[in-house]
N, CA, C and O atoms as a GROMACS GRO file, in nm:
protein
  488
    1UNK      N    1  -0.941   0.677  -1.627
    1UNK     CA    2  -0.956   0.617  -1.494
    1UNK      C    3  -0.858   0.501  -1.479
    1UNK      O    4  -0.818   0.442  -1.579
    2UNK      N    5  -0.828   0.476  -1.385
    2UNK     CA    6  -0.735   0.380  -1.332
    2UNK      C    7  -0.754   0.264  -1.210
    2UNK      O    8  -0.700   0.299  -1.104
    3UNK      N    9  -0.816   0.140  -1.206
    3UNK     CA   10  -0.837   0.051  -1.154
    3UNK      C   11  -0.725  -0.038  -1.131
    3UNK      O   12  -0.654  -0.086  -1.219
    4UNK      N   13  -0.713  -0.062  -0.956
    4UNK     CA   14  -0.599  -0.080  -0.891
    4UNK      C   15  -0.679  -0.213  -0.825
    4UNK      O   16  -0.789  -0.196  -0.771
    5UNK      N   17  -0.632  -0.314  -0.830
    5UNK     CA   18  -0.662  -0.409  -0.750
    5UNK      C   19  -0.542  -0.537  -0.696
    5UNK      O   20  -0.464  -0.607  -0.762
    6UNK      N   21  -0.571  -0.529  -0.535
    6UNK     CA   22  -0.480  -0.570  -0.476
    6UNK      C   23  -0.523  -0.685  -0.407
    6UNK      O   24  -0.643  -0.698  -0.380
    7UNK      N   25  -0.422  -0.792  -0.368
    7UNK     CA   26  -0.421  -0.930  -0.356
    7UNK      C   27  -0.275  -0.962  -0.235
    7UNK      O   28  -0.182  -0.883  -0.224
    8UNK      N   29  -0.287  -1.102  -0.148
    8UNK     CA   30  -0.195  -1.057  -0.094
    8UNK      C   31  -0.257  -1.085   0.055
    8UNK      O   32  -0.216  -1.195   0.092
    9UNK      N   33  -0.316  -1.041   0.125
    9UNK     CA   34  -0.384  -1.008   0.251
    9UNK      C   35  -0.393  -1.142   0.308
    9UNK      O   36  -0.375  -1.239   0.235
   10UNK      N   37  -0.424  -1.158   0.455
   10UNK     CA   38  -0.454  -1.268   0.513
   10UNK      C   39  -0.422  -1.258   0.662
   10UNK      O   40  -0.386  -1.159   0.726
   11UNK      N   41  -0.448  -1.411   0.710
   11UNK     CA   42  -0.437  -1.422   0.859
   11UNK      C   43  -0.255  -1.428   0.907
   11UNK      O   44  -0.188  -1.509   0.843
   12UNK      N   45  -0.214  -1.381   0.970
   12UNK     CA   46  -0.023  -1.418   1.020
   12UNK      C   47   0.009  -1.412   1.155
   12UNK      O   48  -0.083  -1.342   1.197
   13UNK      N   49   0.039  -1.424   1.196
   13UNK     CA   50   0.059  -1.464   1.349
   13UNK      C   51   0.183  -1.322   1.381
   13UNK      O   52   0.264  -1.292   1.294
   14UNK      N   53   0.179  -1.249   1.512
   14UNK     CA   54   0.300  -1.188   1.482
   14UNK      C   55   0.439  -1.222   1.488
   14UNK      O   56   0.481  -1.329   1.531
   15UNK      N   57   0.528  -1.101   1.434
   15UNK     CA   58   0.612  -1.147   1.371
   15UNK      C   59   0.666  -1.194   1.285
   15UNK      O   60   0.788  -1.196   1.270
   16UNK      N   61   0.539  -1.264   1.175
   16UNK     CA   62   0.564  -1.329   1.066
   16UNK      C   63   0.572  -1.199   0.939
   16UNK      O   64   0.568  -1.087   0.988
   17UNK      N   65   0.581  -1.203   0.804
   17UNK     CA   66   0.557  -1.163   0.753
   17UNK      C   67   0.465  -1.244   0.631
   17UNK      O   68   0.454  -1.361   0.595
   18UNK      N   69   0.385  -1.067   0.576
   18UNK     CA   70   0.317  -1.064   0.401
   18UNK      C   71   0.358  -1.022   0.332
   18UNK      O   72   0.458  -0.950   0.346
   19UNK      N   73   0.297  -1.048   0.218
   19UNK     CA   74   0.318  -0.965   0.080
   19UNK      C   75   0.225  -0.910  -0.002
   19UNK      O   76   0.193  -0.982  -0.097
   20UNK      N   77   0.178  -0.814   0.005
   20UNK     CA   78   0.083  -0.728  -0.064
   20UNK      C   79   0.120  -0.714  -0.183
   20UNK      O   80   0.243  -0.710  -0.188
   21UNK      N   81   0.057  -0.701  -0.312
   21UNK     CA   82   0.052  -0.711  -0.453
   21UNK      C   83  -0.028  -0.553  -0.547
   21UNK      O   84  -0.124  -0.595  -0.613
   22UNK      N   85  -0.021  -0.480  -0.555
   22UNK     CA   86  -0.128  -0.399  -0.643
   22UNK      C   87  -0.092  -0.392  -0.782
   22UNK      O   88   0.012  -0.365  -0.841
   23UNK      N   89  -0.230  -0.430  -0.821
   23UNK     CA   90  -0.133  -0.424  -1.037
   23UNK      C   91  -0.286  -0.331  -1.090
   23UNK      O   92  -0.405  -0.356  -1.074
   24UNK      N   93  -0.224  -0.236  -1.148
   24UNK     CA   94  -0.297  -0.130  -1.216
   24UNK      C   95  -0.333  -0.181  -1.371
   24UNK      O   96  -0.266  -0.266  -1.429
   25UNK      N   97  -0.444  -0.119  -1.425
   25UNK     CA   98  -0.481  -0.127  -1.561
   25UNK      C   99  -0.534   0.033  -1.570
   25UNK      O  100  -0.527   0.126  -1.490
   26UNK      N  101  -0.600   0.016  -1.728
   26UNK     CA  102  -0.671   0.132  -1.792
   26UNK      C  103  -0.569   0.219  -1.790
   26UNK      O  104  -0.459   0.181  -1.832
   27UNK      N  105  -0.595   0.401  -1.723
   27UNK     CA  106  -0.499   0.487  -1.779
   27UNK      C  107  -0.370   0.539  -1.672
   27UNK      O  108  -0.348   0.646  -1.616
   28UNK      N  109  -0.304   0.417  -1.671
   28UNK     CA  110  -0.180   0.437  -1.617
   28UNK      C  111  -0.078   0.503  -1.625
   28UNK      O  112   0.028   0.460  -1.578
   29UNK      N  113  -0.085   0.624  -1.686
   29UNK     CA  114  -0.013   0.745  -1.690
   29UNK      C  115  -0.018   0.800  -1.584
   29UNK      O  116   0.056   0.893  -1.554
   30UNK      N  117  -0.131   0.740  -1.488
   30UNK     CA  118  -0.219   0.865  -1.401
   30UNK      C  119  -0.135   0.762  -1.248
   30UNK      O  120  -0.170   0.787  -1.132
   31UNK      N  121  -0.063   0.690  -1.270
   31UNK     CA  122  -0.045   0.628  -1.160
   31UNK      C  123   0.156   0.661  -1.154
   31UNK      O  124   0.241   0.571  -1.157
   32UNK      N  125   0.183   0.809  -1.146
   32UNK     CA  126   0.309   0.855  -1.113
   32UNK      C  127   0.350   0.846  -0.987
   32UNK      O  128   0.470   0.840  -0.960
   33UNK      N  129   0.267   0.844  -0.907
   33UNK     CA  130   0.299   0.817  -0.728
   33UNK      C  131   0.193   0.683  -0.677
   33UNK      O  132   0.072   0.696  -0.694
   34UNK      N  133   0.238   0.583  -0.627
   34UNK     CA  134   0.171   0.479  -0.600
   34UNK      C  135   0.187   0.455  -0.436
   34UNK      O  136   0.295   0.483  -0.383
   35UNK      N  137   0.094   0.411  -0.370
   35UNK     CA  138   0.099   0.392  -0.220
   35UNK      C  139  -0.018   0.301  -0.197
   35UNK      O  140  -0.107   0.266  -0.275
   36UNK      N  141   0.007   0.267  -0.046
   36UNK     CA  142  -0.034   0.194   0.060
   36UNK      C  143  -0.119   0.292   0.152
   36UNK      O  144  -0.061   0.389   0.199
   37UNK      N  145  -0.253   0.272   0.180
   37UNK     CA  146  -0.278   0.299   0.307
   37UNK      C  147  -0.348   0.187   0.350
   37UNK      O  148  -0.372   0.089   0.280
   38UNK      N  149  -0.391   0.205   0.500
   38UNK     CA  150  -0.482   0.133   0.574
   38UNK      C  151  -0.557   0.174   0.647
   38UNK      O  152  -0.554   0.294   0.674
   39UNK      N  153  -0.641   0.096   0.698
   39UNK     CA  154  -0.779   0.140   0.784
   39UNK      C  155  -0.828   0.034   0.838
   39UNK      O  156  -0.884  -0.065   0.790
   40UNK      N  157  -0.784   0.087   1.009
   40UNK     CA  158  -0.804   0.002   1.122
   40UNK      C  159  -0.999   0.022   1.166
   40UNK      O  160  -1.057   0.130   1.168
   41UNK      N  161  -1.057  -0.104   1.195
   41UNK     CA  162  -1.167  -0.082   1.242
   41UNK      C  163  -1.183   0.041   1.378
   41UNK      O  164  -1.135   0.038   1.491
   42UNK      N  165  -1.265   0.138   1.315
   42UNK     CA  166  -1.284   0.259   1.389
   42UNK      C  167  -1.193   0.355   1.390
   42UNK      O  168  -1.176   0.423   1.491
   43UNK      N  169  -1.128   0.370   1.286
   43UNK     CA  170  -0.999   0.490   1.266
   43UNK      C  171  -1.023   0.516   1.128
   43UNK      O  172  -1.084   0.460   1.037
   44UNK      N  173  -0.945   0.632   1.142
   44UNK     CA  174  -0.947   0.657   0.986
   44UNK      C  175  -0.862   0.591   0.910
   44UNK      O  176  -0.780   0.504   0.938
   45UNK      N  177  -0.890   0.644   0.810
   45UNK     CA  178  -0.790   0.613   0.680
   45UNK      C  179  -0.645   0.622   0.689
   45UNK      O  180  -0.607   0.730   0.643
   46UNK      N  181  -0.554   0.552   0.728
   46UNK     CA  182  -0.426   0.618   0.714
   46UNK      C  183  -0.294   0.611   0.631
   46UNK      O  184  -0.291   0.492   0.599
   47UNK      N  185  -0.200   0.661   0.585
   47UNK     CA  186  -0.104   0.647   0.505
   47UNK      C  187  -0.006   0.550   0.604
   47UNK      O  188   0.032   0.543   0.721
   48UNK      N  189   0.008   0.473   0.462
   48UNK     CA  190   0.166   0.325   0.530
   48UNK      C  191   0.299   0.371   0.434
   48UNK      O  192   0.408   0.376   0.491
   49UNK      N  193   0.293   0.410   0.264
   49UNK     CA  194   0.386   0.434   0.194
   49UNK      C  195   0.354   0.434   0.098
   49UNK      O  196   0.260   0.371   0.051
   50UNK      N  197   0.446   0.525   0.031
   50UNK     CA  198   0.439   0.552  -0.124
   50UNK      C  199   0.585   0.521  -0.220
   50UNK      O  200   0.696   0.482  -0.184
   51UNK      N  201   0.538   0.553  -0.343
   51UNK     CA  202   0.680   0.522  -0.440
   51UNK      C  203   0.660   0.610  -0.544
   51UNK      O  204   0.544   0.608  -0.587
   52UNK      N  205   0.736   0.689  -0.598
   52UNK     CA  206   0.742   0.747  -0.722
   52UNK      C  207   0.809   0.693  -0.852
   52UNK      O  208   0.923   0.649  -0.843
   53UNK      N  209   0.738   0.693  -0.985
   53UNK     CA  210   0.754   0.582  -1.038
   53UNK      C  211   0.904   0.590  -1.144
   53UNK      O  212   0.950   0.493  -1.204
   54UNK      N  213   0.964   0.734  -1.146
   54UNK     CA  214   1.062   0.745  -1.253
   54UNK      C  215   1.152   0.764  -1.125
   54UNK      O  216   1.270   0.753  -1.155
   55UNK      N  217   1.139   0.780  -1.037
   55UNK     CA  218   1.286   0.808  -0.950
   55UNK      C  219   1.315   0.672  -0.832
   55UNK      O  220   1.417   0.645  -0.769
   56UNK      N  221   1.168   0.598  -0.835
   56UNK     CA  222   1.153   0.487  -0.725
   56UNK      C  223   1.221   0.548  -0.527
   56UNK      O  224   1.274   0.488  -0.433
   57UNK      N  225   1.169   0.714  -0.559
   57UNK     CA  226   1.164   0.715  -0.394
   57UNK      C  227   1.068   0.692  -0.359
   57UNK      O  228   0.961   0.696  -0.420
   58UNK      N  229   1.101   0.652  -0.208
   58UNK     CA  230   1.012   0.620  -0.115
   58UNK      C  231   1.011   0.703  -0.032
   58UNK      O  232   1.100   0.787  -0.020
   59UNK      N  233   0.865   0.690   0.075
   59UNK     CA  234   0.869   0.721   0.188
   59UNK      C  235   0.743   0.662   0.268
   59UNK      O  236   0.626   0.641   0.236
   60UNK      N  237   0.828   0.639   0.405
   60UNK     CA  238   0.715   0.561   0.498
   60UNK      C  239   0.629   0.652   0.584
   60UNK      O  240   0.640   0.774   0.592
   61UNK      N  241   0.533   0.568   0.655
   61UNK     CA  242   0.473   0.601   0.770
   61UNK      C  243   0.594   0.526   0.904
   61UNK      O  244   0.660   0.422   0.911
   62UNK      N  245   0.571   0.668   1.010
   62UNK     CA  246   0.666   0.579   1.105
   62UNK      C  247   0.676   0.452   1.176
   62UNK      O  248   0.765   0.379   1.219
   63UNK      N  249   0.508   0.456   1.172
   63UNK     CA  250   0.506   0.282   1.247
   63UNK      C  251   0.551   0.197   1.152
   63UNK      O  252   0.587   0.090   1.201
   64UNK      N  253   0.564   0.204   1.022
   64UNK     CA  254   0.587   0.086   0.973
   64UNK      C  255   0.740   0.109   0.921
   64UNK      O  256   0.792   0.008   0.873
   65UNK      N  257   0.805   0.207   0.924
   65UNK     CA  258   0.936   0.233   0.880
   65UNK      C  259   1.056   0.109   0.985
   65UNK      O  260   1.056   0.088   1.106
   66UNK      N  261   1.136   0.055   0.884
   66UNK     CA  262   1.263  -0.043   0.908
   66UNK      C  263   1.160  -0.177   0.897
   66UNK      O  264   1.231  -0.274   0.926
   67UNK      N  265   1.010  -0.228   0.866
   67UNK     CA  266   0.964  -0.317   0.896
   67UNK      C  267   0.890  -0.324   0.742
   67UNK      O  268   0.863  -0.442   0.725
   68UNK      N  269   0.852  -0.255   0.638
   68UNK     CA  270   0.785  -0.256   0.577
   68UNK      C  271   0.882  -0.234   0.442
   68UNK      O  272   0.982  -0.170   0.474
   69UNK      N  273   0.882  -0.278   0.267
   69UNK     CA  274   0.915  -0.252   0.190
   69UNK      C  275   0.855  -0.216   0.093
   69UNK      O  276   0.805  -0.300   0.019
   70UNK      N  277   0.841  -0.048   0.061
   70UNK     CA  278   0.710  -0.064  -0.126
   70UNK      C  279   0.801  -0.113  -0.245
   70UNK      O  280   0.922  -0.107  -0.222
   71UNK      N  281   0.787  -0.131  -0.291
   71UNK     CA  282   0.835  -0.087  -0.446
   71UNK      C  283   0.786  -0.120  -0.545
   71UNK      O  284   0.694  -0.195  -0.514
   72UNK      N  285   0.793  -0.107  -0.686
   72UNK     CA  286   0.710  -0.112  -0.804
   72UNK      C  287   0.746  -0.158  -0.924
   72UNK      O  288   0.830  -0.080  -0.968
   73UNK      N  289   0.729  -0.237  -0.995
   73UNK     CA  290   0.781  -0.280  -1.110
   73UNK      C  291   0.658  -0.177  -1.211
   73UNK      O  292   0.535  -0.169  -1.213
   74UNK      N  293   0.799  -0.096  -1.303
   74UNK     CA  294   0.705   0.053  -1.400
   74UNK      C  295   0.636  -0.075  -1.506
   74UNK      O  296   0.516  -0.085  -1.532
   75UNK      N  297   0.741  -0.162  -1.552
   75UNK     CA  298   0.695  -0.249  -1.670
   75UNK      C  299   0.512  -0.287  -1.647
   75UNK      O  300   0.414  -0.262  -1.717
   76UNK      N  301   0.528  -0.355  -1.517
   76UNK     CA  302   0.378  -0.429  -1.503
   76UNK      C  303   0.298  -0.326  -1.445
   76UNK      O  304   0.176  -0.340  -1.428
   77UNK      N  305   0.344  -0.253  -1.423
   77UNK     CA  306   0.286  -0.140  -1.369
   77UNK      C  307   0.196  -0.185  -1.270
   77UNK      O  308   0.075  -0.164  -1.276
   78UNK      N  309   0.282  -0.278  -1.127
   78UNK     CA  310   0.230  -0.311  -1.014
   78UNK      C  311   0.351  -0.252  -0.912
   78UNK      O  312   0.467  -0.216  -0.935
   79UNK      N  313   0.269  -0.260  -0.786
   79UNK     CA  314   0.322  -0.212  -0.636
   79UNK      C  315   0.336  -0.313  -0.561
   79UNK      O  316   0.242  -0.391  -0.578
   80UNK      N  317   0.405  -0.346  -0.491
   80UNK     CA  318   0.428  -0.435  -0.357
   80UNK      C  319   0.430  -0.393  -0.257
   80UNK      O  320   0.463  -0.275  -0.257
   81UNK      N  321   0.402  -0.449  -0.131
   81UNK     CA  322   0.421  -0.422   0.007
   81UNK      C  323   0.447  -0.540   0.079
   81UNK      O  324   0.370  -0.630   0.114
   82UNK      N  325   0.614  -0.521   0.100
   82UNK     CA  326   0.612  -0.645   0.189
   82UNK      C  327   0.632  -0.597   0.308
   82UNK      O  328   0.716  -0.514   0.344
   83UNK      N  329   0.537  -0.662   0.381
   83UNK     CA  330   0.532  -0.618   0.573
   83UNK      C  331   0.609  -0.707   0.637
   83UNK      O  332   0.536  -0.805   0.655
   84UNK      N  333   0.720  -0.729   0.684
   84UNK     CA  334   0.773  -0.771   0.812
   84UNK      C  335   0.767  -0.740   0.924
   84UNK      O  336   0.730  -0.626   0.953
   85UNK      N  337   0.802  -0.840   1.028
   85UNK     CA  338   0.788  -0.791   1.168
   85UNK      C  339   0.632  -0.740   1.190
   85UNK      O  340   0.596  -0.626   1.220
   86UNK      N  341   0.560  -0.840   1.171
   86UNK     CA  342   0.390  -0.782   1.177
   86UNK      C  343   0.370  -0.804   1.337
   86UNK      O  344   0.391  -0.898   1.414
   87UNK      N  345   0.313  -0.656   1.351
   87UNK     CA  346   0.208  -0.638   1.516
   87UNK      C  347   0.071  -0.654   1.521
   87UNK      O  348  -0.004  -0.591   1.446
   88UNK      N  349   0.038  -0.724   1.595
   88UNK     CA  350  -0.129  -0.716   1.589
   88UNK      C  351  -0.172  -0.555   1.583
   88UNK      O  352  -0.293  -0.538   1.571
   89UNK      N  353  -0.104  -0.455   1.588
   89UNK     CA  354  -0.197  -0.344   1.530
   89UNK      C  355  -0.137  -0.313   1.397
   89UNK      O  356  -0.147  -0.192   1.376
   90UNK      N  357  -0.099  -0.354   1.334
   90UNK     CA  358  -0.083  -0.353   1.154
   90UNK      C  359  -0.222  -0.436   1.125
   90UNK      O  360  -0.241  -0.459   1.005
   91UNK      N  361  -0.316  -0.481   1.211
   91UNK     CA  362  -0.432  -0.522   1.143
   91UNK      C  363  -0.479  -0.418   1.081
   91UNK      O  364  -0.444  -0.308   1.123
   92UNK      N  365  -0.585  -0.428   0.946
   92UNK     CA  366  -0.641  -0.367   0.886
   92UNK      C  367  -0.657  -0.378   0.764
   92UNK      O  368  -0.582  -0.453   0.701
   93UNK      N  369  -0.756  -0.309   0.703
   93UNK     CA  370  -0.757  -0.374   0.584
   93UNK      C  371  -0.651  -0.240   0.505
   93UNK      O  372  -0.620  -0.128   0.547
   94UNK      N  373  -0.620  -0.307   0.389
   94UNK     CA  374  -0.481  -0.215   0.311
   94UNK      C  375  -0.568  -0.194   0.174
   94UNK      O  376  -0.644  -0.279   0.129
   95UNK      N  377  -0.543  -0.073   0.120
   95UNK     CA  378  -0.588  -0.023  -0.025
   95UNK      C  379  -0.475   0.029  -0.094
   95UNK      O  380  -0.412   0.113  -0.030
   96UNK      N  381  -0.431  -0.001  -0.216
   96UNK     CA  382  -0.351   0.066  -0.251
   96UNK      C  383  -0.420   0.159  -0.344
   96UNK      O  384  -0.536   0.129  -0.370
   97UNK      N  385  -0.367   0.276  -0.403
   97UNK     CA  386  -0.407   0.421  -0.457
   97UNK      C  387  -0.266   0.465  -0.527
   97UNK      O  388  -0.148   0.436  -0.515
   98UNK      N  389  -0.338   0.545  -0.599
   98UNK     CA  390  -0.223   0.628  -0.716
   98UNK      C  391  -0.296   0.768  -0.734
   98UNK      O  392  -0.411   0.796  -0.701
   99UNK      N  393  -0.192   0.854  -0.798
   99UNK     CA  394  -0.157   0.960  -0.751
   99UNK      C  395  -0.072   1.060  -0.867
   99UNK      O  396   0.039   1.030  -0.909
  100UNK      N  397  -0.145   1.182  -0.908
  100UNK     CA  398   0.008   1.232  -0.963
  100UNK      C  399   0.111   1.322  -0.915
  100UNK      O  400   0.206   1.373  -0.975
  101UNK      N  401   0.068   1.333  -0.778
  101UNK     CA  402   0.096   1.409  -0.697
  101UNK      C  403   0.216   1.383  -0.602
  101UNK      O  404   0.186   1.277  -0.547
  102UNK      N  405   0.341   1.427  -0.552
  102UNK     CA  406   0.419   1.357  -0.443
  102UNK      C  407   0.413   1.402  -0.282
  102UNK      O  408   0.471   1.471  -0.198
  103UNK      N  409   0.301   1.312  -0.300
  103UNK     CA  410   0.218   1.356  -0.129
  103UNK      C  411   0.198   1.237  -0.070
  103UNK      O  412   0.193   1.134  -0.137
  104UNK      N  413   0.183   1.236   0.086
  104UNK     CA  414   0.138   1.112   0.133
  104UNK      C  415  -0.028   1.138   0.217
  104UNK      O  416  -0.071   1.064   0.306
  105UNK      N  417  -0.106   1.266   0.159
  105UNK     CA  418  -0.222   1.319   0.209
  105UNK      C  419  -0.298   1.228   0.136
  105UNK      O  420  -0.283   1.242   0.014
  106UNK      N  421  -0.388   1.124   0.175
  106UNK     CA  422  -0.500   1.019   0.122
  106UNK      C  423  -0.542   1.154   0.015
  106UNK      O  424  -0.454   1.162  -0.070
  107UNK      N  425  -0.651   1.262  -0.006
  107UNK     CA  426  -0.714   1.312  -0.055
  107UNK      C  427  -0.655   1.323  -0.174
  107UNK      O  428  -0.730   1.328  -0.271
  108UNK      N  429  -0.526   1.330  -0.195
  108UNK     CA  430  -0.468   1.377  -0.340
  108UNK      C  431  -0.453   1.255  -0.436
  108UNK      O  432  -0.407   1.268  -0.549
  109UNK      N  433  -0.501   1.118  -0.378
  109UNK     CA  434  -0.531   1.048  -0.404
  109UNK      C  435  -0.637   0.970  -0.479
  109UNK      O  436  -0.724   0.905  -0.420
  110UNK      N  437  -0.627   0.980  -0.631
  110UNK     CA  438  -0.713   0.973  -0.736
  110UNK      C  439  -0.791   0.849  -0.730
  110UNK      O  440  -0.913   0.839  -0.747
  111UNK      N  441  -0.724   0.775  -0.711
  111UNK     CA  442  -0.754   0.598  -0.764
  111UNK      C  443  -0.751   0.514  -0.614
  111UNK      O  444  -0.679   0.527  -0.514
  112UNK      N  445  -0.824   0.454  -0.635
  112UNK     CA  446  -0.828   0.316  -0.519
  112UNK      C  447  -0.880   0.191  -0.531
  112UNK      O  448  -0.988   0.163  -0.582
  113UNK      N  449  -0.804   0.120  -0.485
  113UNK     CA  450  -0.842  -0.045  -0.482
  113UNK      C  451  -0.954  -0.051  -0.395
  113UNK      O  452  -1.016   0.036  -0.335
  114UNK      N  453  -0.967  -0.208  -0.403
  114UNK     CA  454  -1.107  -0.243  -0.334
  114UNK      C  455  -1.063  -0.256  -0.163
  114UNK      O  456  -1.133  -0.246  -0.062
  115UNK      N  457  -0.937  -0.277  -0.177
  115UNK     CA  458  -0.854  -0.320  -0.030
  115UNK      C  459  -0.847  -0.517  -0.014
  115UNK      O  460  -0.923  -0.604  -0.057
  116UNK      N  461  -0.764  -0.522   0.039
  116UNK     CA  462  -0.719  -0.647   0.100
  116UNK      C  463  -0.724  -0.627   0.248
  116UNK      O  464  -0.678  -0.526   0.302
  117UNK      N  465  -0.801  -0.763   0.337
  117UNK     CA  466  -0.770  -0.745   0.481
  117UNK      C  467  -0.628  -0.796   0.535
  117UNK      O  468  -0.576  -0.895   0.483
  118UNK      N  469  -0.576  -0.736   0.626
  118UNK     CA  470  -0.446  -0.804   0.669
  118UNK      C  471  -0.500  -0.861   0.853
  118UNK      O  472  -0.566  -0.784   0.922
  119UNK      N  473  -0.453  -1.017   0.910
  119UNK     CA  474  -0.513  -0.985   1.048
  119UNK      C  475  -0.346  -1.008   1.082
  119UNK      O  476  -0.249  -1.040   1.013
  120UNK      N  477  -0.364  -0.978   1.208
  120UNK     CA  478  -0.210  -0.975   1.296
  120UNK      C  479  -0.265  -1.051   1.389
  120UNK      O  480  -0.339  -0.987   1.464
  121UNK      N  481  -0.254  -1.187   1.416
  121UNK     CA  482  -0.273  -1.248   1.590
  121UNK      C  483  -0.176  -1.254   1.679
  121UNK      O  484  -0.058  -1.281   1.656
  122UNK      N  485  -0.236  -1.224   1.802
  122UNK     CA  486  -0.098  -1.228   1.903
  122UNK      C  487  -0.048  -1.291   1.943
  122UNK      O  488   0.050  -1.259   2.011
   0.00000   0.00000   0.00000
């Protein structure tokens, strides 16, 4: 099993930017694809981005694509998300998840954090 816990979250005014944090323990073999989703009050679950950990591709969700950066340090075997250009609908709370899979479908998605809230004010 693999316990992901992420740090990072908070209040920002828009426009400003965060920085989201996820650092994995236990059996981190199992964390070959690492991502971002979120979940807006009364929506589902949705995908923001992922990273694969021996090739470091990416890929976004479109709302957040040219505004958002993942990437991963393999050593510490943590994820980042830095959000720029924040909209009050990037509110939500963010979970990061791992994966051995190269998908951006939540379900194939083994592992999950507890989540961090992010707010966006206008």
């Amino acid at each position: 099993q693999v316990q992901l816990v992420e740090s990072g979250g908070g209040l920002v005014q828009a426009g400003g930017s965060l920085r989201l944090s996820c650092a994995a323990s236990g059996r981190t073999l199992a964390t070959n694809i690492m991502g971002w989703f979120r979940q807006a009050p009364g929506k589902d679950r949705e995908f923001v981005a992922v990273i694969m950990r021996s090739s470091g591709s990416t890929t976004y969700a479109n709302a957040v694509k040219g505004r958002f950066i993942i990437s991963r340090d393999n050593a510490k075997v943590t994820v980042d998300l830095q959000m720029n250009s924040l909209k009050p609908e990037d509110t939500a709370i963010y979970y990061c998840a791992a994966s051995m899979r190269w998908t951006t479908d939540r379900a194939a998605f083994s592992s999950w954090g507890q989540g961090t809230q992010v707010t966006v004010s206008s």
